[in-house]
Backbone as JSON Lines, residues from 0, in Angstrom:
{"i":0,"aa":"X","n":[239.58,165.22,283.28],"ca":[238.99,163.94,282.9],"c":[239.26,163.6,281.43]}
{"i":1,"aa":"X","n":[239.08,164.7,280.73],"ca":[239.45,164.09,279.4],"c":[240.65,164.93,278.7]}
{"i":2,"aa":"X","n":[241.2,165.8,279.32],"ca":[242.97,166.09,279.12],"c":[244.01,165.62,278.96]}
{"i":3,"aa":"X","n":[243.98,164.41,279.15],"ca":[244.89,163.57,279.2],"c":[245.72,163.13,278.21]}
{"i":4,"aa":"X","n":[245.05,163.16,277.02],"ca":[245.76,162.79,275.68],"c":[245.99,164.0,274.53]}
{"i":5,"aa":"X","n":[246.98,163.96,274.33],"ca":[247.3,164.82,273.35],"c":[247.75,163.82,271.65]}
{"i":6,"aa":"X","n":[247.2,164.56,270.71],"ca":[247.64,163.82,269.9],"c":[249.53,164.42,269.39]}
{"i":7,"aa":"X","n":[249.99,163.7,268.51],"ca":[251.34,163.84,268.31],"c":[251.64,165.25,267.7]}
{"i":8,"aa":"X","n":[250.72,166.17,266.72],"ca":[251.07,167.6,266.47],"c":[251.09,168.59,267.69]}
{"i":9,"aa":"X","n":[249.92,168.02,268.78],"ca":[249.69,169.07,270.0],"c":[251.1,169.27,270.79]}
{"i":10,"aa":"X","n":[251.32,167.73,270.99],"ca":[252.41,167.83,271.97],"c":[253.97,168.34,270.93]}
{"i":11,"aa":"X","n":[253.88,167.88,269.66],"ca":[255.43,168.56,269.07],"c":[254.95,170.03,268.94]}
{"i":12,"aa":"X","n":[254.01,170.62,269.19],"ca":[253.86,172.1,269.24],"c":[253.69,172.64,270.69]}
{"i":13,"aa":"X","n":[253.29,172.35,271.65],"ca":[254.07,172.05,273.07],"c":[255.36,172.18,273.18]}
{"i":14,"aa":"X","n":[255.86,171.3,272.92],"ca":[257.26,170.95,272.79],"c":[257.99,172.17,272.22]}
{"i":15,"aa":"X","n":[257.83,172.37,271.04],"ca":[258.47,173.82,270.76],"c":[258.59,175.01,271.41]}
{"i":16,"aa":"X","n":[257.61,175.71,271.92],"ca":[257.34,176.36,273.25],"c":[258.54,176.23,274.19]}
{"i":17,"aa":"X","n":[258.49,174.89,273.97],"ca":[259.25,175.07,275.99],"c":[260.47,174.7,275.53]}
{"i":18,"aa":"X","n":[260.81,174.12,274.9],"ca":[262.61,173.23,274.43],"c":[263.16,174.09,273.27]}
{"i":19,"aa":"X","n":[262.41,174.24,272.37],"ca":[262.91,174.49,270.98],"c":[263.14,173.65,270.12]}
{"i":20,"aa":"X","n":[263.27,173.98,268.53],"ca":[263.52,173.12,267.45],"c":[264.54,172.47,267.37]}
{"i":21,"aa":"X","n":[265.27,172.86,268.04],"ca":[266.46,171.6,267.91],"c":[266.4,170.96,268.82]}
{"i":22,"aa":"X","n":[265.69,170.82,270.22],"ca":[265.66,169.64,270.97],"c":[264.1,169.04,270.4]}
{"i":23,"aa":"X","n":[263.51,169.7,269.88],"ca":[262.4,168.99,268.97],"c":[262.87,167.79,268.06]}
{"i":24,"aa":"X","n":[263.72,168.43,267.1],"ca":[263.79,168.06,265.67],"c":[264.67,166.27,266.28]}
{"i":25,"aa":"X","n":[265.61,166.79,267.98],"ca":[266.12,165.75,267.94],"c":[265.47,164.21,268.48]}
{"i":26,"aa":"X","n":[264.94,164.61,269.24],"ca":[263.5,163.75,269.77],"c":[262.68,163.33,269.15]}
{"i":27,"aa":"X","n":[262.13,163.66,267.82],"ca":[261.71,163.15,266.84],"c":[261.9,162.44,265.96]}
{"i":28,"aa":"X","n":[263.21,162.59,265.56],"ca":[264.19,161.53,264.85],"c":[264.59,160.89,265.96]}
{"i":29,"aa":"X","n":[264.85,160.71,267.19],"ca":[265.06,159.68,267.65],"c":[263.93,158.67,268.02]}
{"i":30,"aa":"X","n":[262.6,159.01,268.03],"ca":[261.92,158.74,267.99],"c":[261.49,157.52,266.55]}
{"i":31,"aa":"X","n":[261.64,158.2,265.47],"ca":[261.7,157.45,264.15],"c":[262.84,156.3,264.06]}
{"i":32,"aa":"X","n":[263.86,156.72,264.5],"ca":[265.2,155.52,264.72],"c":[264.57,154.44,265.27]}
{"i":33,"aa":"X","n":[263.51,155.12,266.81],"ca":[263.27,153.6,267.58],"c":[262.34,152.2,266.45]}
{"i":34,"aa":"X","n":[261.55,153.26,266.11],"ca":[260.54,152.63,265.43],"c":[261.28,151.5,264.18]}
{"i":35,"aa":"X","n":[261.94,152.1,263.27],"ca":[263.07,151.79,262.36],"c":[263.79,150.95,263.28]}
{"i":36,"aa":"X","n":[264.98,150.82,264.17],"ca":[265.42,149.59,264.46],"c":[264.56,148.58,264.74]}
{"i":37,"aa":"X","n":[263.68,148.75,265.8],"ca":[262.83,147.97,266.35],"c":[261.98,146.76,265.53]}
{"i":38,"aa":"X","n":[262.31,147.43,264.18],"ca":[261.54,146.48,263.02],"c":[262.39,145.64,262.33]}
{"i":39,"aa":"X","n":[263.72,146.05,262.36],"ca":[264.87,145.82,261.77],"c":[265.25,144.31,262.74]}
{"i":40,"aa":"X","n":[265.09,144.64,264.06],"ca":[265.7,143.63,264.53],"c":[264.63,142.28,264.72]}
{"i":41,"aa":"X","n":[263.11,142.15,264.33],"ca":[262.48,141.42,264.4],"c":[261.61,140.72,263.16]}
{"i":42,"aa":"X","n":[262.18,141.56,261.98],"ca":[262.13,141.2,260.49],"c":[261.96,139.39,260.29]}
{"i":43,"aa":"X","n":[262.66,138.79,260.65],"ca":[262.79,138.19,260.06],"c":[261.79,136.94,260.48]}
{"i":44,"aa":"X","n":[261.07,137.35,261.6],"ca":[260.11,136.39,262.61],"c":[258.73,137.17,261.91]}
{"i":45,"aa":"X","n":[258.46,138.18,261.46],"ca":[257.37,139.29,261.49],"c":[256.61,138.69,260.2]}
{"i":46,"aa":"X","n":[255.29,138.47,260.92],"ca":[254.12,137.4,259.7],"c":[254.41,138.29,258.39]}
{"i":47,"aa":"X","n":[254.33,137.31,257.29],"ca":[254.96,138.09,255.66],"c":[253.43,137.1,255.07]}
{"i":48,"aa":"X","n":[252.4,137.55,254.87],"ca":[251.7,137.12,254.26],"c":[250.32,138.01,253.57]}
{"i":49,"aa":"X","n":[250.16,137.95,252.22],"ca":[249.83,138.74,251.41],"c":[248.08,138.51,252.05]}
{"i":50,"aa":"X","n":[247.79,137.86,252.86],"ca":[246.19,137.42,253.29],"c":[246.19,137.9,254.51]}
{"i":51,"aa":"X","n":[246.84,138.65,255.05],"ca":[246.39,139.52,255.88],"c":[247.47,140.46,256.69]}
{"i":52,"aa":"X","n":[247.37,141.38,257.76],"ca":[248.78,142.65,258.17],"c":[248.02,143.06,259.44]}
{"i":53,"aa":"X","n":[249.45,143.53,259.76],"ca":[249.49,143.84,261.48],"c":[249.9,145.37,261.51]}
{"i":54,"aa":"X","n":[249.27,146.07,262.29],"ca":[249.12,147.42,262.82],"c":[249.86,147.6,264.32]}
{"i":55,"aa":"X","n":[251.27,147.92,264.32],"ca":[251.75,148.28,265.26],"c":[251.36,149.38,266.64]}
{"i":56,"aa":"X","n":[251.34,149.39,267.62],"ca":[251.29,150.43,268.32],"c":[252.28,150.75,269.08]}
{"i":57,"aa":"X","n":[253.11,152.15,268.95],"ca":[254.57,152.24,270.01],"c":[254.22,153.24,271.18]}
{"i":58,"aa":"X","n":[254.77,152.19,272.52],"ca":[254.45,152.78,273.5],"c":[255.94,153.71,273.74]}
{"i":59,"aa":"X","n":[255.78,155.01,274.02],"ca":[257.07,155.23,274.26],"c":[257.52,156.72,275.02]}
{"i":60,"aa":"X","n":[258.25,156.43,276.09],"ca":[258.49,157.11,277.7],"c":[259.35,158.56,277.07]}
{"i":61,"aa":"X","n":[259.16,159.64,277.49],"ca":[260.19,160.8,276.98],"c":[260.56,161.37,278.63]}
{"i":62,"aa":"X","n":[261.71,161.15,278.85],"ca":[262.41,161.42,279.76],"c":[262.56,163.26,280.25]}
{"i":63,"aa":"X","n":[262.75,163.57,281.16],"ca":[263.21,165.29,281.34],"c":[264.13,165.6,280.84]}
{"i":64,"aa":"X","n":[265.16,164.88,279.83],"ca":[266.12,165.48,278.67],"c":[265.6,165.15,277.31]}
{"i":65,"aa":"X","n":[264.27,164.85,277.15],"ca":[263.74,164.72,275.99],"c":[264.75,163.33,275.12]}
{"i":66,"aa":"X","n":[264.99,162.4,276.03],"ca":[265.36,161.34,275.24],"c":[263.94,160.23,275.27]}
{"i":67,"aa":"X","n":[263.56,159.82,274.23],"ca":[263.04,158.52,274.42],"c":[262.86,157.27,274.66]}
{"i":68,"aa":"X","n":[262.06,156.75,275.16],"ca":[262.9,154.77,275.66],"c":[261.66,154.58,275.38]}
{"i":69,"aa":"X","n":[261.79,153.41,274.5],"ca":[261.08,152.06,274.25],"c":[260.36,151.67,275.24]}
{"i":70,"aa":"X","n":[258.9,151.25,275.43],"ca":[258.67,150.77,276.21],"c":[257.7,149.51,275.88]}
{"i":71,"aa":"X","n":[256.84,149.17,275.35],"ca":[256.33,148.4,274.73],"c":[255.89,148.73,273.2]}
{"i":72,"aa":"X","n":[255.88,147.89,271.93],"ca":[255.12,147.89,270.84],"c":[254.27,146.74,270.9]}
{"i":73,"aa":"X","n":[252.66,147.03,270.76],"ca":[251.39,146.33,270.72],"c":[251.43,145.89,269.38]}
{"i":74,"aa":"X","n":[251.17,144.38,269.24],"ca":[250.19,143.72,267.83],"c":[249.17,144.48,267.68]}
{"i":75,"aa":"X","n":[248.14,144.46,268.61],"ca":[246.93,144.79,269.25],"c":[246.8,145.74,269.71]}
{"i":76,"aa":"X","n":[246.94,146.89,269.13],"ca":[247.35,148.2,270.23],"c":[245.35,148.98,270.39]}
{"i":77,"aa":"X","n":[245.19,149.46,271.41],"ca":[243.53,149.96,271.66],"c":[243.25,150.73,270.63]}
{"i":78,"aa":"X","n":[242.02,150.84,269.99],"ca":[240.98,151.89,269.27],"c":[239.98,152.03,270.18]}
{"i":79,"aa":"X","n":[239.8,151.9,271.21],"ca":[238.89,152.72,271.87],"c":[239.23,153.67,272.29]}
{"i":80,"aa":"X","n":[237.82,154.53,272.03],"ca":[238.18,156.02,272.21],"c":[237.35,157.03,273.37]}
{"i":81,"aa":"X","n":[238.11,157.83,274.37],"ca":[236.75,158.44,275.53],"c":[236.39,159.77,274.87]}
{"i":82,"aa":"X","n":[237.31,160.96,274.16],"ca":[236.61,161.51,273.62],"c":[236.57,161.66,272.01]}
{"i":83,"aa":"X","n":[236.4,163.01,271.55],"ca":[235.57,163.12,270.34],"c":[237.3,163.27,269.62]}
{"i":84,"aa":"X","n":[238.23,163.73,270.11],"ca":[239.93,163.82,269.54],"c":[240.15,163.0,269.21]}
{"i":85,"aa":"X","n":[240.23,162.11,270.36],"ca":[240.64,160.58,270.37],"c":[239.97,159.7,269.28]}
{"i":86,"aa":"X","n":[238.24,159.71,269.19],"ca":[237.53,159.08,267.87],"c":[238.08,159.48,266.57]}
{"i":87,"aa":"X","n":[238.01,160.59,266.37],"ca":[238.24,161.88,265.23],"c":[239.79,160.8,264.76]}
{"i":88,"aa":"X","n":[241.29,160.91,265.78],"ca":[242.1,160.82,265.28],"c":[242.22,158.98,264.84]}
{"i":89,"aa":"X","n":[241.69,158.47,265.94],"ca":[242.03,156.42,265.31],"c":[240.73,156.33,264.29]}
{"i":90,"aa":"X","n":[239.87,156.76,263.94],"ca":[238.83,156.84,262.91],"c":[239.8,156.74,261.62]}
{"i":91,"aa":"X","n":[240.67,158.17,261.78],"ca":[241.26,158.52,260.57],"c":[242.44,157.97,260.34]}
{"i":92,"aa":"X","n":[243.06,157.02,261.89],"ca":[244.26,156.17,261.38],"c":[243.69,155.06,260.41]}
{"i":93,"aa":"X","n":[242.1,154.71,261.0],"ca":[241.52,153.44,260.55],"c":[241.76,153.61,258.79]}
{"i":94,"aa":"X","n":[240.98,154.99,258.38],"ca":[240.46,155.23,256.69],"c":[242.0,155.13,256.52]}
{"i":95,"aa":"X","n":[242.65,155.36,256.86],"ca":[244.05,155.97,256.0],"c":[244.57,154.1,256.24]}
{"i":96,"aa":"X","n":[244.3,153.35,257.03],"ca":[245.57,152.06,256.72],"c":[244.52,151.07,256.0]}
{"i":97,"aa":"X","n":[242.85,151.32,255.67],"ca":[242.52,150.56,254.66],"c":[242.97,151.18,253.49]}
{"i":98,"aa":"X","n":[242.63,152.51,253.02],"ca":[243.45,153.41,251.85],"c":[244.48,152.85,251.5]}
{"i":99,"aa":"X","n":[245.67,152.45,252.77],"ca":[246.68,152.0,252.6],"c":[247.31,150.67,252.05]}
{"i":100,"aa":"X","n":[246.3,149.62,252.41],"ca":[245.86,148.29,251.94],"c":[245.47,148.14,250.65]}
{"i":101,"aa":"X","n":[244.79,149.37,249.78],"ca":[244.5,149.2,248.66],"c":[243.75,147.77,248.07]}
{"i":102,"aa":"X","n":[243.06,147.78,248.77],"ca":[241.87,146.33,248.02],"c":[241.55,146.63,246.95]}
{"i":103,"aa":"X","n":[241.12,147.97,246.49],"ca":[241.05,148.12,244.58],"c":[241.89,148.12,244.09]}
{"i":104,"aa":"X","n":[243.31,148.06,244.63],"ca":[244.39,147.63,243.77],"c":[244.32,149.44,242.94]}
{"i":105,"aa":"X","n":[244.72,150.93,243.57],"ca":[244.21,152.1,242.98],"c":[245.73,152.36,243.24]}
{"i":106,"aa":"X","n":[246.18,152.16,243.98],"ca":[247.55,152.99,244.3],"c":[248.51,152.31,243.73]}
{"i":107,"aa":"X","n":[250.03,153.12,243.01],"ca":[250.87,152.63,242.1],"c":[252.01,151.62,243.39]}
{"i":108,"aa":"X","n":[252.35,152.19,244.39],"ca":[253.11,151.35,245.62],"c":[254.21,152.27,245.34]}
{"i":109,"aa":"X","n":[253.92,153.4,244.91],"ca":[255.26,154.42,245.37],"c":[255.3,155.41,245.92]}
{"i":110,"aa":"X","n":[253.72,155.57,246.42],"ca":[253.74,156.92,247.25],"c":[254.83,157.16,248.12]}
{"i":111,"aa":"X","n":[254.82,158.23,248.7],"ca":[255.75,158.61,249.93],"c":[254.78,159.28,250.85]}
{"i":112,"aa":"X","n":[253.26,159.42,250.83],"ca":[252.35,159.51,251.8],"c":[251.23,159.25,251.13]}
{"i":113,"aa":"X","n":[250.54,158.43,252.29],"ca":[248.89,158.35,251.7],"c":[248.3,158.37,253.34]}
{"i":114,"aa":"X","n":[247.82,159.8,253.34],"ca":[246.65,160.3,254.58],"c":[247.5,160.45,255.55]}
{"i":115,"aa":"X","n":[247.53,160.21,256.74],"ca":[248.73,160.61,257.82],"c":[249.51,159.1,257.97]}
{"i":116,"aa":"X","n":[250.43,158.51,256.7],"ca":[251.44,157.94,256.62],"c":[252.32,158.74,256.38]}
{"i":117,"aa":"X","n":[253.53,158.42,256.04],"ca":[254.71,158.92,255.69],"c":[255.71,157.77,255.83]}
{"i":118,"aa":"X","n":[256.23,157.87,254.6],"ca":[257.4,156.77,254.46],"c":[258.29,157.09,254.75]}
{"i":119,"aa":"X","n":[258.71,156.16,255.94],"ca":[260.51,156.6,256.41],"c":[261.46,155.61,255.8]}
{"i":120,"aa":"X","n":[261.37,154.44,255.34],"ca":[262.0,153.78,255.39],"c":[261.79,152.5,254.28]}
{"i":121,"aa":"X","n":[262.38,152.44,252.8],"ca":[262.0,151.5,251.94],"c":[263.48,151.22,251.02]}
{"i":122,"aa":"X","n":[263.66,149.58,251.38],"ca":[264.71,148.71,250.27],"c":[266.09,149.51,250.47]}
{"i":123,"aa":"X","n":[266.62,149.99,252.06],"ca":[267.96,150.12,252.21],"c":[267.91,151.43,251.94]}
{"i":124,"aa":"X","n":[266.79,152.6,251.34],"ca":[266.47,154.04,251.71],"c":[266.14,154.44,252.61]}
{"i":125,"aa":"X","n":[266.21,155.51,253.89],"ca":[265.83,156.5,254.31],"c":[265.07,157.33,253.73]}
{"i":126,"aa":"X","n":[264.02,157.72,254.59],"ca":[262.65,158.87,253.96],"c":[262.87,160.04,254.74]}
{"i":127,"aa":"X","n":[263.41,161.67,254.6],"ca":[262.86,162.89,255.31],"c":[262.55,164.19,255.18]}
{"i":128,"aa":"X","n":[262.24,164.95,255.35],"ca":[261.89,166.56,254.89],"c":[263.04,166.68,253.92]}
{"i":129,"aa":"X","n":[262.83,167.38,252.8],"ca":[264.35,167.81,252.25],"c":[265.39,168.75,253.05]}
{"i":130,"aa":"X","n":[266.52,168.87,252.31],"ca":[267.47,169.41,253.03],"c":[267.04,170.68,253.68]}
{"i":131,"aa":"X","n":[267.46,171.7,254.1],"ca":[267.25,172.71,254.48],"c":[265.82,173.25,255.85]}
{"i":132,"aa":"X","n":[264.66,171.92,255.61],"ca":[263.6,172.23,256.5],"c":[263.98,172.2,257.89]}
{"i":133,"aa":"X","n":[263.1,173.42,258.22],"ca":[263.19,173.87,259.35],"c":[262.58,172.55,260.62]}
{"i":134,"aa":"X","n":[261.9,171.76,260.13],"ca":[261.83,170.39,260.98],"c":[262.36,169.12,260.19]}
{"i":135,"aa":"X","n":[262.98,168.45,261.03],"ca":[263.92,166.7,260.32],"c":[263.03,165.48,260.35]}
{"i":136,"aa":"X","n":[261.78,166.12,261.07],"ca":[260.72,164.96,261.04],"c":[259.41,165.22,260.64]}
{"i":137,"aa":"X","n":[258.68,164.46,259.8],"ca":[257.45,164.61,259.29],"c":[256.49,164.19,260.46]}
{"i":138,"aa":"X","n":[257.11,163.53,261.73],"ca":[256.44,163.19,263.04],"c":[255.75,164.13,263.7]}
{"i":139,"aa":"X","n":[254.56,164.19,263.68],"ca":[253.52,165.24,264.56],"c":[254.16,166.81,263.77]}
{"i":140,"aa":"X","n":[253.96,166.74,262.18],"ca":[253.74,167.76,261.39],"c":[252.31,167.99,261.11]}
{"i":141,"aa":"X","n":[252.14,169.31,261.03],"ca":[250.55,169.4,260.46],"c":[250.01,168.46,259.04]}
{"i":142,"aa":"X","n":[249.08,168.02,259.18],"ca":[249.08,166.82,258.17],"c":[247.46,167.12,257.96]}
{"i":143,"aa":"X","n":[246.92,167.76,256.27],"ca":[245.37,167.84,256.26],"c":[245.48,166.41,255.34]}
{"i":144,"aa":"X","n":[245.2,165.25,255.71],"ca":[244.8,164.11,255.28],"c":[243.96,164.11,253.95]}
{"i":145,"aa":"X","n":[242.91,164.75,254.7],"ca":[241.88,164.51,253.72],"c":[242.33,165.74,252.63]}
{"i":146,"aa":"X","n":[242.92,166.44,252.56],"ca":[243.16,166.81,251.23],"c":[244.39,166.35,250.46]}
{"i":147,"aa":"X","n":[245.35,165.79,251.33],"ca":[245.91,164.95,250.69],"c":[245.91,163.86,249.77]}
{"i":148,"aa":"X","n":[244.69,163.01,250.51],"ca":[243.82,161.71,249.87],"c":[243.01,162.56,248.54]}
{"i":149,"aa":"X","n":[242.88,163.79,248.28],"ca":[241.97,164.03,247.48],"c":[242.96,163.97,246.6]}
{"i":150,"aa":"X","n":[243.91,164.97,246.33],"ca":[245.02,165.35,245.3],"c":[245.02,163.97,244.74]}
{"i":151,"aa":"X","n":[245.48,163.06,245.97],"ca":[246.48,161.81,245.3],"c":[245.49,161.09,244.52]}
{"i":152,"aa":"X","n":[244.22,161.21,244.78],"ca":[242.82,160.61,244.1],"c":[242.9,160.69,242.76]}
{"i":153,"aa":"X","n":[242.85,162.48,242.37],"ca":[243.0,162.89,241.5],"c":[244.14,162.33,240.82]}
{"i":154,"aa":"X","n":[245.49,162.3,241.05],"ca":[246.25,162.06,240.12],"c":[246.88,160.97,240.13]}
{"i":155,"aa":"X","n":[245.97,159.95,240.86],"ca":[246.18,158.36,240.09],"c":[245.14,158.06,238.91]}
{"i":156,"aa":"X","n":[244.13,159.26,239.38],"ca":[243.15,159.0,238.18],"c":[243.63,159.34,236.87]}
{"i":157,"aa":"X","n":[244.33,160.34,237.15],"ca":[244.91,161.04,235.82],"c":[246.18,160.42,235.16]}
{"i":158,"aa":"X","n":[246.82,159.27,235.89],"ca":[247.62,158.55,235.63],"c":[247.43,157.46,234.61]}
{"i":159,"aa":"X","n":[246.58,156.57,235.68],"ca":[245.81,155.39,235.26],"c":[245.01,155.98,233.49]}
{"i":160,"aa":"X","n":[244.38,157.03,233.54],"ca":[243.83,157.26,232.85],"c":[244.33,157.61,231.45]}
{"i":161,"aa":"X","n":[245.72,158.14,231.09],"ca":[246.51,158.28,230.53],"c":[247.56,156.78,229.86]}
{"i":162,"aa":"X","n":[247.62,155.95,231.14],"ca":[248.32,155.43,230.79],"c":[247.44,154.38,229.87]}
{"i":163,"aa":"X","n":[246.1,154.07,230.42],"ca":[245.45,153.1,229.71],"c":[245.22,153.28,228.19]}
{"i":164,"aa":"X","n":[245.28,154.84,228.18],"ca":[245.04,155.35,226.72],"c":[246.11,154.81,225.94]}
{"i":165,"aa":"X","n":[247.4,154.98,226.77],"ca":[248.79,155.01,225.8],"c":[249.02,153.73,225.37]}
{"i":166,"aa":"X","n":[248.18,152.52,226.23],"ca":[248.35,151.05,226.18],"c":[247.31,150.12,225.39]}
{"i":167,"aa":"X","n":[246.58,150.81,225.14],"ca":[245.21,150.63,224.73],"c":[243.87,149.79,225.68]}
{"i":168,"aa":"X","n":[244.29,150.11,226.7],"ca":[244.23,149.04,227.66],"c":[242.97,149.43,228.11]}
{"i":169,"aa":"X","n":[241.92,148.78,228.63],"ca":[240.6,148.96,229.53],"c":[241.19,150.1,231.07]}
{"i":170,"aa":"X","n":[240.46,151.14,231.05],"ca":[240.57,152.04,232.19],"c":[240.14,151.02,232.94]}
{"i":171,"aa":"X","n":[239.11,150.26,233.26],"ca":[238.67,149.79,234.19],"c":[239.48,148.11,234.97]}
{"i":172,"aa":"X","n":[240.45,148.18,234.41],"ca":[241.11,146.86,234.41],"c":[242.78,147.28,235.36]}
{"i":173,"aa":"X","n":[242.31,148.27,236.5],"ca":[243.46,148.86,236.91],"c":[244.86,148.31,237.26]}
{"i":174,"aa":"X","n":[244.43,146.78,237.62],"ca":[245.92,146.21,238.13],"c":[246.78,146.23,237.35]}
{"i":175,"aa":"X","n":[245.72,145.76,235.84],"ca":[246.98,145.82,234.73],"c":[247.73,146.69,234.31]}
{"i":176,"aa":"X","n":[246.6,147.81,234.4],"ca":[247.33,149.44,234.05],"c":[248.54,149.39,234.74]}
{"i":177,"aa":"X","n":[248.58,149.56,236.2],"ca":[249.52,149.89,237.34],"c":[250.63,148.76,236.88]}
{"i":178,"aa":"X","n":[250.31,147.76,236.06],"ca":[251.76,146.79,236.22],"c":[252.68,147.49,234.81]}
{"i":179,"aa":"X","n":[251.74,148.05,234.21],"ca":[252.32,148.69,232.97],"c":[252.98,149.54,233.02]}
{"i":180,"aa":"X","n":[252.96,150.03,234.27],"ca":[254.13,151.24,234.52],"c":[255.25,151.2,234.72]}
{"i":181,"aa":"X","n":[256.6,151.7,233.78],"ca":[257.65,151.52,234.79],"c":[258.44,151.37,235.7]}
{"i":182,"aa":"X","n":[259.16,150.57,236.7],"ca":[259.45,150.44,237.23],"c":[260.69,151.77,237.73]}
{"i":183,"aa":"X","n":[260.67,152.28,239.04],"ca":[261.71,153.6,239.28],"c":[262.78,153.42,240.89]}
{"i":184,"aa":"X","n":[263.76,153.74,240.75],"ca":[264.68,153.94,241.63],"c":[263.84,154.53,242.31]}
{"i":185,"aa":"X","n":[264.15,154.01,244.32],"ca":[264.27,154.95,245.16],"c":[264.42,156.29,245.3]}
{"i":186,"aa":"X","n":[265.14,156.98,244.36],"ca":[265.74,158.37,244.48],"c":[264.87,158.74,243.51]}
{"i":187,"aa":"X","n":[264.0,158.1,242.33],"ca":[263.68,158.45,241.25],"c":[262.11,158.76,241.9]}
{"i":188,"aa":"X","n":[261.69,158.35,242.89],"ca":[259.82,158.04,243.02],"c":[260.03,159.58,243.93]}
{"i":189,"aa":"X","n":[258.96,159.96,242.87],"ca":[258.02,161.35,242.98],"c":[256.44,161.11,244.17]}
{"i":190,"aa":"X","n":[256.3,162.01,245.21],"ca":[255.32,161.48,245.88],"c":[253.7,162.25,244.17]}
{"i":191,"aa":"X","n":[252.48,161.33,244.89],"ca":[251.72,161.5,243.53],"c":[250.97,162.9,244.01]}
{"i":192,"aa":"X","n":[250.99,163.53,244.97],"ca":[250.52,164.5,245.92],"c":[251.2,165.93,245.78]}
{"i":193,"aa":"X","n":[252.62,165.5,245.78],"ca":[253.52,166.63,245.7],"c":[254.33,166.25,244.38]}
{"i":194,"aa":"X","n":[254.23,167.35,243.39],"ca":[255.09,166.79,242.04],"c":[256.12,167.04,242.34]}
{"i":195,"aa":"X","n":[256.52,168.11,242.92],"ca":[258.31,168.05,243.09],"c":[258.66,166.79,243.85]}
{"i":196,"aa":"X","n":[258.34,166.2,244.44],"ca":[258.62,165.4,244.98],"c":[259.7,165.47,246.43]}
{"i":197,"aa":"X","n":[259.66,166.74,246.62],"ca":[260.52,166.95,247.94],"c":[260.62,166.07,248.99]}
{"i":198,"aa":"X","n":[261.48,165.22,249.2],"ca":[261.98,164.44,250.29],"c":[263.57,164.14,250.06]}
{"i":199,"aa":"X","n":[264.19,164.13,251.34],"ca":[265.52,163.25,251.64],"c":[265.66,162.22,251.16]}
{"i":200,"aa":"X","n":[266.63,161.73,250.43],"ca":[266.5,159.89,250.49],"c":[267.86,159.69,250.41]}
{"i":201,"aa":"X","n":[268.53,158.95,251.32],"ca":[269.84,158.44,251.38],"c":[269.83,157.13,251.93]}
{"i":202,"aa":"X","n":[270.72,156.56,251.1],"ca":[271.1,154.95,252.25],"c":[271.08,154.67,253.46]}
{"i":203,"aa":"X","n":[270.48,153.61,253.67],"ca":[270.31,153.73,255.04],"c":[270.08,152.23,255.14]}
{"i":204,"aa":"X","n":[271.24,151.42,255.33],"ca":[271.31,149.78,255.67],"c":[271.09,148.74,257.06]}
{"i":205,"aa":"X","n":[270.03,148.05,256.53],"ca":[269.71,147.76,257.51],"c":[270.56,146.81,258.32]}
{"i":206,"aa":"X","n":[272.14,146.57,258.31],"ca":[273.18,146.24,258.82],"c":[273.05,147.16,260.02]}
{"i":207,"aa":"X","n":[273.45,148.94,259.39],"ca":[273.58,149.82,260.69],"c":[272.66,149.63,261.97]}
{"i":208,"aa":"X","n":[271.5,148.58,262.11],"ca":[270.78,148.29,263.24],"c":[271.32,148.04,264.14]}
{"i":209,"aa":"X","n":[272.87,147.29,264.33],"ca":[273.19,146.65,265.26],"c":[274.08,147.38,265.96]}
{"i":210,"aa":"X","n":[274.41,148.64,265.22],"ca":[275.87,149.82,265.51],"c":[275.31,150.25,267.05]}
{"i":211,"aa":"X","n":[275.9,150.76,267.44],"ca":[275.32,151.92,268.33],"c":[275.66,153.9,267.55]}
């Protein structure tokens, strides 16, 4: 009765078990491709307005060779929840895409994660594990959110807080702080969570949508 749903770490750890990491790693990135074209090809119709945003939901079929197919993406996708997994996990999609919205205007707009986001895809970059990881997708990776959100807490505070000093600027006047910051290359943005900043980033044009 209530087995039915697995969230996305259960089943890519499932998945390992029975297929292995390389029919994992490939199903996952193909998985991220769908999502990535799928946006690519409807860009240009897709509401662009700073007064309000849309929350996708991807429905999507995995075949007995572990390929994926598209099957529907929801405007409107359900938050209702039957059990306590199910609450637990759209609760915490909820905190993490207001976090994400930034109404205090707290976040600089260069993270590369805030709570169980992860940026795949920004201004003709590609986002992924760095070279060498043993998984190619940050998709249904173990992800502790909430200590993530704490770190990054911390060191926008310690940012903001620094920088206002260096500017003479009111701590409490954050937008301005954040506009005072330099501006950085794609290749150059450090996530605020992880100082090394470990991620992939290569070109990735949104021309190639139409290739096969």
């Amino acid at each position: 009765r209530t087995g039915a749903k697995w969230d996305v770490h259960n089943l890519k750890s499932y998945l390992l078990t029975t297929a292995g990491v390389e029919v994992v790693n490939r199903l996952f990135g193909d998985i991220e491709e769908i999502v990535i074209h799928s946006l690519f090809a409807v860009q240009k119709v897709m509401i662009n307005d700073k007064h309000c945003f849309e929350m996708y939901g991807y429905d999507v079929l995995i075949d007995v060779d572990f390929k994926p197919w598209l099957l529907e993406v929801n405007a409107s996708p359900s938050l209702t929840a039957n059990t306590v997994a199910d609450y637990e996990m759209k609760y915490g999609l909820l905190d993490d895409l207001l976090t994400l919205l930034d109404f205090e205007k707290y976040l600089a707009g260069n993270e590369l994660q805030v709570g169980g986001f992860d940026l795949l895809y920004k201004d003709g970059f590609r986002y992924s594990p760095p070279e060498g990881s043993v998984f190619t997708s940050y998709l249904g990776a173990y992800n502790n959110r909430l200590s993530q959100l704490e770190k990054l807490a911390k060191t926008r505070a310690w940012e903001l807080r620094n920088t206002s000093k260096s500017t003479g600027g009111f701590f409490g006047d954050q937008e301005e702080v954040v506009r005072s910051q330099p501006s950085r290359r794609p290749e150059d943005i450090r996530n605020a969570s992880d100082p090394s900043g470990a991620r992939t980033v290569r070109p990735y044009p949104a021309t190639s949508a139409g290739k096969n």
